[in-house]
C-alpha positions as CSV (number, residue, x, y, z in Angstrom):
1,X,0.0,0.0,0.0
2,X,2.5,2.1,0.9
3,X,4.5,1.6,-2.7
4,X,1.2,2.4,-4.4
5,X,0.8,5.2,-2.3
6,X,4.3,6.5,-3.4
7,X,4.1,5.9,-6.6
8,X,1.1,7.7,-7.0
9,X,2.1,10.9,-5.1
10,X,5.5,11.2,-6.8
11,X,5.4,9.1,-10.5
12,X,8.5,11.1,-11.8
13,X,10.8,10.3,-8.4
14,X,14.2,9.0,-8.8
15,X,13.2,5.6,-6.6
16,X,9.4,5.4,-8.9
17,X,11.4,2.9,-11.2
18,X,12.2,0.7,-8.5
19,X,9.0,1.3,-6.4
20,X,6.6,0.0,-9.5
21,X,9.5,-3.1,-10.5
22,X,8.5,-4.3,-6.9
23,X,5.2,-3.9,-7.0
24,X,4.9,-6.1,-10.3
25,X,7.4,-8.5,-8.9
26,X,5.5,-8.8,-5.7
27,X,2.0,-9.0,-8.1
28,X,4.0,-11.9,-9.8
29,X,5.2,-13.7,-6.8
30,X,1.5,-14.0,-5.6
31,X,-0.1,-15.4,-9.0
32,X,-1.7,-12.5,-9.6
33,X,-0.9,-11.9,-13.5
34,X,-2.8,-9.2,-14.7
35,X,-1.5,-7.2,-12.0
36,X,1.7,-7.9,-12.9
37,X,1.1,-7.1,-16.3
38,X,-0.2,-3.6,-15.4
39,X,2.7,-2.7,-13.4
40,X,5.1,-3.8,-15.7
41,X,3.3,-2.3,-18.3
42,X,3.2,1.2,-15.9
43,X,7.6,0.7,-15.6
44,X,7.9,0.5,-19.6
45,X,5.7,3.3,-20.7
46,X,7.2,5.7,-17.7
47,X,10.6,5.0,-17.3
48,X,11.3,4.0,-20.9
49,X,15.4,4.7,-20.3
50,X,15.9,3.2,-16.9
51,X,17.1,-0.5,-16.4
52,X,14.1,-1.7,-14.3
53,X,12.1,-1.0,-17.5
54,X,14.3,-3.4,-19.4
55,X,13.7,-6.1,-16.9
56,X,9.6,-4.9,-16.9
57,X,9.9,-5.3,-20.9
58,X,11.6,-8.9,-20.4
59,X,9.2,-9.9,-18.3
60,X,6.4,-8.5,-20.3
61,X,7.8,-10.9,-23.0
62,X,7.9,-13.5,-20.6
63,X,4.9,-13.7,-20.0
64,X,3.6,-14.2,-23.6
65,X,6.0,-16.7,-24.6
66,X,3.1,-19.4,-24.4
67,X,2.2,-20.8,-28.7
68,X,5.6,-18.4,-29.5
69,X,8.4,-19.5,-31.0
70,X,11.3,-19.4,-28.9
71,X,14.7,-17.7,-30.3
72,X,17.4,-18.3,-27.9
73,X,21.1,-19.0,-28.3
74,X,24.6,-18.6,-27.2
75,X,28.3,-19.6,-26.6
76,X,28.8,-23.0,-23.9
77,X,31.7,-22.7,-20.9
78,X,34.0,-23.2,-23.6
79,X,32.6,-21.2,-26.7
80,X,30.4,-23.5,-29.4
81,X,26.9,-22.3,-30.3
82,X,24.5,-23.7,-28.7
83,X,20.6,-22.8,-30.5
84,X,17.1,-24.1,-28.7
85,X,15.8,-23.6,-32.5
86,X,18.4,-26.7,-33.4
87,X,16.0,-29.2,-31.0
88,X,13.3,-29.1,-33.5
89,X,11.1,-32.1,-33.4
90,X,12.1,-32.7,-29.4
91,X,10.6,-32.1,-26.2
92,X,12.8,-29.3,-24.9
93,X,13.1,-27.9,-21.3
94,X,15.1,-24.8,-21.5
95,X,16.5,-24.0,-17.5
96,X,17.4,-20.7,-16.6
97,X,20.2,-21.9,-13.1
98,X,23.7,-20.8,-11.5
99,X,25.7,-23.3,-9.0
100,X,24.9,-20.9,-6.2
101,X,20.9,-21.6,-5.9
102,X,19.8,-24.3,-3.9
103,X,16.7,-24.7,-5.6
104,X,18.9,-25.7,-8.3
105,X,21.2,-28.3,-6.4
106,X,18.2,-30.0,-5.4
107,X,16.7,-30.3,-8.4
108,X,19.9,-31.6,-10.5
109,X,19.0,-35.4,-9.7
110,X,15.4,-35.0,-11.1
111,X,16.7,-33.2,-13.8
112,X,19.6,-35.8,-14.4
113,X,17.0,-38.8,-14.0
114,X,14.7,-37.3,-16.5
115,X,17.2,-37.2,-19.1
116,X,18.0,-40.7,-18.5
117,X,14.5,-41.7,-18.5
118,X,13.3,-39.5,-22.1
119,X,16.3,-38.8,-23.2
120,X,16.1,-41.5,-26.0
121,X,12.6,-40.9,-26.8
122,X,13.0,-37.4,-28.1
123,X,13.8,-34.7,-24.8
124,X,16.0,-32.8,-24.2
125,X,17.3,-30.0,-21.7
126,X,19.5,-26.9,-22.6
127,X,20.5,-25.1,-19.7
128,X,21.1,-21.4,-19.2
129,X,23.9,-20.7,-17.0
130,X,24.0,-17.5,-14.8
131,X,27.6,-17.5,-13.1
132,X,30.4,-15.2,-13.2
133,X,33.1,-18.1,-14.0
134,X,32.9,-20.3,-16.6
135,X,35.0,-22.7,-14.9
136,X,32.7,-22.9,-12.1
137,X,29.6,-24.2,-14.6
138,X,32.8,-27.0,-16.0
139,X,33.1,-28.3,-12.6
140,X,29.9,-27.8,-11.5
141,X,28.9,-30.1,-14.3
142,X,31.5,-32.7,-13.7
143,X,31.0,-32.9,-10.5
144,X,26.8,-33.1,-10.8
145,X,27.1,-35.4,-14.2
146,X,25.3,-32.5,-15.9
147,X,25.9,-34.0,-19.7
148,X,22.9,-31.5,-21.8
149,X,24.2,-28.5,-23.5
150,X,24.4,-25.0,-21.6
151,X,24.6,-21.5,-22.6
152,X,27.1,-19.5,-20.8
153,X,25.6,-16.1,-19.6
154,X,27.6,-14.5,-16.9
155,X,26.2,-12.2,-14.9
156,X,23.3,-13.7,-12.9
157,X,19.7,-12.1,-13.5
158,X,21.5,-8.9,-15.1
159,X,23.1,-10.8,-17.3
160,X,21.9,-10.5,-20.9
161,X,19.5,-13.3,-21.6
162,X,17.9,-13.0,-18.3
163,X,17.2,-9.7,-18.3
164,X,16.1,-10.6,-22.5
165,X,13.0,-12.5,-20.4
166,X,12.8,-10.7,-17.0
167,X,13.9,-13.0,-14.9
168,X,12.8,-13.1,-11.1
169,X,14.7,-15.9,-9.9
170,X,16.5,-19.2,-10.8
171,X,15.7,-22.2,-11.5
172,X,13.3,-20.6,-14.1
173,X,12.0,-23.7,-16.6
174,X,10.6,-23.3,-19.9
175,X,9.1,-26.1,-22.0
176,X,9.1,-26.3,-25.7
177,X,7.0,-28.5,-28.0
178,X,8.4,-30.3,-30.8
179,X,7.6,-27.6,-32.9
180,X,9.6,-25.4,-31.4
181,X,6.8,-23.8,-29.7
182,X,7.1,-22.8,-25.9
183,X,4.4,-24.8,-23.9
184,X,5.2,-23.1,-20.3
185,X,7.0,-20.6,-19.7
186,X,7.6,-21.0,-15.7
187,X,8.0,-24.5,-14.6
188,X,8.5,-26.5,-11.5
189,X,10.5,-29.4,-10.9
190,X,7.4,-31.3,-10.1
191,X,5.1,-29.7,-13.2
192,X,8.3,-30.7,-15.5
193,X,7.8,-34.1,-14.2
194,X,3.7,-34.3,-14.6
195,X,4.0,-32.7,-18.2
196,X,7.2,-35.0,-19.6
197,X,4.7,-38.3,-18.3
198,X,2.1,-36.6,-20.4
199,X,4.3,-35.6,-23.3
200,X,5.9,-39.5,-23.1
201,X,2.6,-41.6,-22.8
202,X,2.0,-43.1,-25.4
């Protein structure tokens, strides 16, 4: 109430950019979408030049990912190309994570046994990786038996492609259809799980 309050009284302040960001992110958090939408919206169109209304225009896009294409690509730890547009005709989750979220950790088995379990039947996973070091995502992978491909994006959620789709936090999932087509566009460990058995049942 009190952000609201603030932003109303003084829209042009210095701190208005980062009052209305957590006021969408706080909409977001609780489910509430169209809120979010709004705020976000608010951030773009009134503080066009400042960096929270990049994030507010990544998340905007975000947000309608769901029957879009997705266009995302980059260099791996050690500098080949990896494309999500290459996994056409595959079930592809496409994880936003950095070595330092536990959310993360604790999800690496599940992750790790669904590979093992669809890999061969047409899934696939293409990680997003958010660290400063790309020697920390080598050994992290070694270490974790991480074997999918990975983008290398330093800079955790300012870094490039996480700012690209507004990031809030990490692990953030996407699914893509074999079409190439972006089916979710904010997973859980547990949804991935539900929606792979469904994808896979036949």
């Amino acid at each position: 109430a009190n952000l609201k309050k603030f932003v109303a009284t003084y829209p042009a302040a210095e701190d208005a950019a980062d009052a209305i960001l957590q006021l969408a992110l706080n909409a977001e958090f609780a489910a509430n979408q169209d809120e979010a939408r709004r705020w976000y919206g608010q951030l773009v169109s009134a503080h066009k030049e400042s960096p929270q209304a990049v994030r507010a225009a990544g998340s905007l896009r975000r947000m309608d990912l769901k029957g879009r294409q997705l266009a995302l690509s980059g260099p791996d730890p050690t500098g080949r190309p990896v494309n999500v547009e290459s996994f056409k005709g595959r079930v592809v989750a496409v994880v936003f994570w950095a070595t330092w979220s536990t959310q993360f950790v604790a999800d690496v088995p599940v992750l790790r046994a669904l590979y093992e379990q669809y890999g061969d039947r047409g899934f696939e996973i293409v990680g997003v990786n958010l660290d400063q070091q790309s020697s920390d995502v080598v050994d992290f992978a070694k270490q974790n038996r991480i074997t999918w491909p990975n983008i290398f994006q330093p800079g955790g959620l300012d870094a490039p492609l996480a700012q690209q789709f507004g990031l809030v936090s990490v692990p953030t999932i996407f699914l893509v259809d074999r079409e190439g087509q972006v089916v979710s566009n904010g997973l859980t460990i547990n949804d991935l799980k539900a929606m792979l058995a469904e994808a896979f049942k036949k």
